[in-house]
C-alpha positions in Angstrom: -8.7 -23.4 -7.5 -10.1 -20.7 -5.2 -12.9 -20.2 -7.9 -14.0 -23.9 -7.4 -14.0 -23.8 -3.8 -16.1 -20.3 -3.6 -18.3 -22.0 -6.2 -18.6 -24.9 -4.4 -19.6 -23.1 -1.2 -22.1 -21.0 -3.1 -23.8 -23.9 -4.4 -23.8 -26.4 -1.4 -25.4 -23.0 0.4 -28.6 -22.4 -1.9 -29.1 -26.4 -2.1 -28.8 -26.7 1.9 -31.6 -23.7 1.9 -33.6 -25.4 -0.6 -33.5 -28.6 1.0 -34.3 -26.7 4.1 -37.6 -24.5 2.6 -35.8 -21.6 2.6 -34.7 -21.0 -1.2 -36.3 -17.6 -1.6 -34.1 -16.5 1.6 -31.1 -17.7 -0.2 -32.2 -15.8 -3.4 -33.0 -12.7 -1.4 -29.2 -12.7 0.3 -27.4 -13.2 -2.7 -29.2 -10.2 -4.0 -28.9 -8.0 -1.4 -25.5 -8.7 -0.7 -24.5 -8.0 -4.3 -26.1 -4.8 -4.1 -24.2 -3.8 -0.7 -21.0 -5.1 -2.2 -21.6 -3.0 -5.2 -22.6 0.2 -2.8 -18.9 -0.8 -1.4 -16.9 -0.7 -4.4 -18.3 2.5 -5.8 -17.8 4.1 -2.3 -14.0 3.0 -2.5 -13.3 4.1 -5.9 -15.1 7.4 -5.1 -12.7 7.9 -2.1 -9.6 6.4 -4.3 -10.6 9.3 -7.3 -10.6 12.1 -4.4 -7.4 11.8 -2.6 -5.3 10.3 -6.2 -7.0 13.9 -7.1 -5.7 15.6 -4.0 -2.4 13.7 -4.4 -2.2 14.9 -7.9 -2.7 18.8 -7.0 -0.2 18.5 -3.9 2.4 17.3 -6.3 1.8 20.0 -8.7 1.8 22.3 -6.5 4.9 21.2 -4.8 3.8 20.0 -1.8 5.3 16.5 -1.9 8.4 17.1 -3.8 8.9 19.6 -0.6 8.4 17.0 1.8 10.4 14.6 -0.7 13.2 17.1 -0.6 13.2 16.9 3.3 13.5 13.0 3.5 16.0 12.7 0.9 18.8 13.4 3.7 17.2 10.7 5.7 17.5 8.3 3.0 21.0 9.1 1.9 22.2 6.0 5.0 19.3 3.7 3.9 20.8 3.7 -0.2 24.3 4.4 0.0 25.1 3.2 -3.6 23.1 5.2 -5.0 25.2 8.3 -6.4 24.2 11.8 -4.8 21.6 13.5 -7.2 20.5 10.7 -8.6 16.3 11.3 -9.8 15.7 7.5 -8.1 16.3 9.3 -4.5 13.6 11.9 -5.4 11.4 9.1 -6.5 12.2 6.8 -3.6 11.3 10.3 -0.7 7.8 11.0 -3.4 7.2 7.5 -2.6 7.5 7.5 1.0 5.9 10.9 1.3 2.7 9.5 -0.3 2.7 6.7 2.0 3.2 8.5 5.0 0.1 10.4 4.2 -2.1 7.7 3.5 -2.0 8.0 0.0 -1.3 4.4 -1.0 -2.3 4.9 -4.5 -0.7 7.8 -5.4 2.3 5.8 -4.1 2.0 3.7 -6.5 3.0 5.7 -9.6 6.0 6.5 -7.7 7.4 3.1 -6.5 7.2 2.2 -9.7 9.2 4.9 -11.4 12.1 4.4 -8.5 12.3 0.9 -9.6 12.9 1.9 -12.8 15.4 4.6 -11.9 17.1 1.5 -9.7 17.3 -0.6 -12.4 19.1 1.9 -14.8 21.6 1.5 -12.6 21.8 -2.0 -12.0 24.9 -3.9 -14.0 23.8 -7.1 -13.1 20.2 -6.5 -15.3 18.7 -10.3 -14.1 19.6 -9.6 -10.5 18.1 -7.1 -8.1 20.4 -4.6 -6.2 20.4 -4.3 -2.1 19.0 -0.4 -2.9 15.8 -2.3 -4.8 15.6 -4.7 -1.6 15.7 -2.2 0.9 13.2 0.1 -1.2 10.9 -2.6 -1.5 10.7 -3.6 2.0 10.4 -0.2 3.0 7.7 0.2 0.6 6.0 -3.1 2.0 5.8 -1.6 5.5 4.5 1.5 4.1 4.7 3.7 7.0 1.7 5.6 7.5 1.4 8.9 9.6 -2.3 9.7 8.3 -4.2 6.8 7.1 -5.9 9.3 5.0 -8.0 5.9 3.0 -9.2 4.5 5.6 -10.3 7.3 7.9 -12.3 8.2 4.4 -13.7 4.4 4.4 -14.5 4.1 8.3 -16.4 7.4 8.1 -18.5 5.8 5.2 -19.1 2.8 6.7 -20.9 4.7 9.6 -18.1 4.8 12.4 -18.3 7.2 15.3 -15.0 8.0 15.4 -13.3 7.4 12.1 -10.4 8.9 13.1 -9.5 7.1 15.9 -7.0 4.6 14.1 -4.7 7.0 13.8 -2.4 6.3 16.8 -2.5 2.4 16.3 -1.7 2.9 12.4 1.2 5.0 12.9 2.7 2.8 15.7 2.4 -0.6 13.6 3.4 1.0 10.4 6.1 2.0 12.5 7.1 -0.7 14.5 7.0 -2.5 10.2 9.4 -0.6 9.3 12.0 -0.6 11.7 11.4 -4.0 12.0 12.1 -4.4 7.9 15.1 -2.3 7.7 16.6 -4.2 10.8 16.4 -7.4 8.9 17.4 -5.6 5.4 20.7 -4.7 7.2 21.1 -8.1 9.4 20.6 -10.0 6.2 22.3 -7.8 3.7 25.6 -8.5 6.5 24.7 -11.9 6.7 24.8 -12.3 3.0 28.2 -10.2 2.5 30.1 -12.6 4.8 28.8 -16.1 3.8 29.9 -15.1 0.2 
């Protein structure tokens, strides 16, 4: 459906140029917008390669199972039925780690994998677990210290200070996940009783 309405705005534009003598100004947009689009997407998976790269070599070298192994005593309140030990913790604080550094896509390998762990130790295999729901609405706020992507994207684009949306990142990444894990627990109470 969105197809046929992009189409359809695509088309009534050139006609409405046509009609209007300007059809080689419509042909000329198209084009160069392509090409700046194009530019775009190259630029993005350029910065994507670098810091999955950099992401890669920190977790080799030890770097984020470090700062993994530091968060897993935070998490230990967030997942309490998950037994102590358990690899889905390590997965869960690699995931977390990633996204707190603005690594979104090296978070991704990871999130993954701690569902997986989750679900090896779900009973119930067609129903999801409260440590899944709280995972995945942590995961969804994706708290971000150093938005490392888009610092990379701003200074690309041109902007003087790429930098700057570091403060107003962190705080509404923040301010997300607080405000997920308060309703996590306020419905996973409400829930509990009403059954």
């Amino acid at each position: 459906m969105v197809n046929i309405i992009w189409a359809a705005l695509i088309l009534t534009g050139i006609v409405w140029a046509g009609f209007g003598g300007h059809a080689e100004l419509a042909t000329t947009t198209i084009f160069n917008q392509a090409t700046k689009g194009l530019s775009a997407g190259l630029e993005l998976i350029a910065i994507t390669a670098v810091w999955f790269g950099l992401s890669r070599i920190a977790e080799k070298a030890g770097l984020l199972t470090g700062l993994a192994r530091l968060m897993t005593p935070l998490l230990r309140p967030l997942f309490p039925t998950i037994p102590r030990g358990h690899s889905s913790l390590g997965s869960i604080a690699m995931n977390l780690t990633a996204n707190l550094l603005g690594l979104a896509d090296a978070a991704t390998p990871f999130g993954l994998k701690a569902m997986h762990q989750l679900q090896e130790l779900n009973t119930r295999r067609d129903t999801v677990t409260p440590a899944m729901i709280t995972f995945l609405a942590m995961n969804s706020a994706c708290t971000t210290l150093l938005p490392a992507t888009a610092i990379a994207l701003r200074a690309t684009a041109g902007a003087t200070e790429p930098s700057s949306i570091i403060l107003p990142a962190a705080l509404a990444s923040g301010i997300a996940t607080v405000a997920v894990l308060v309703a996590d627990r306020f419905l996973r109470r409400r829930v509990f009783w009403c059954k």
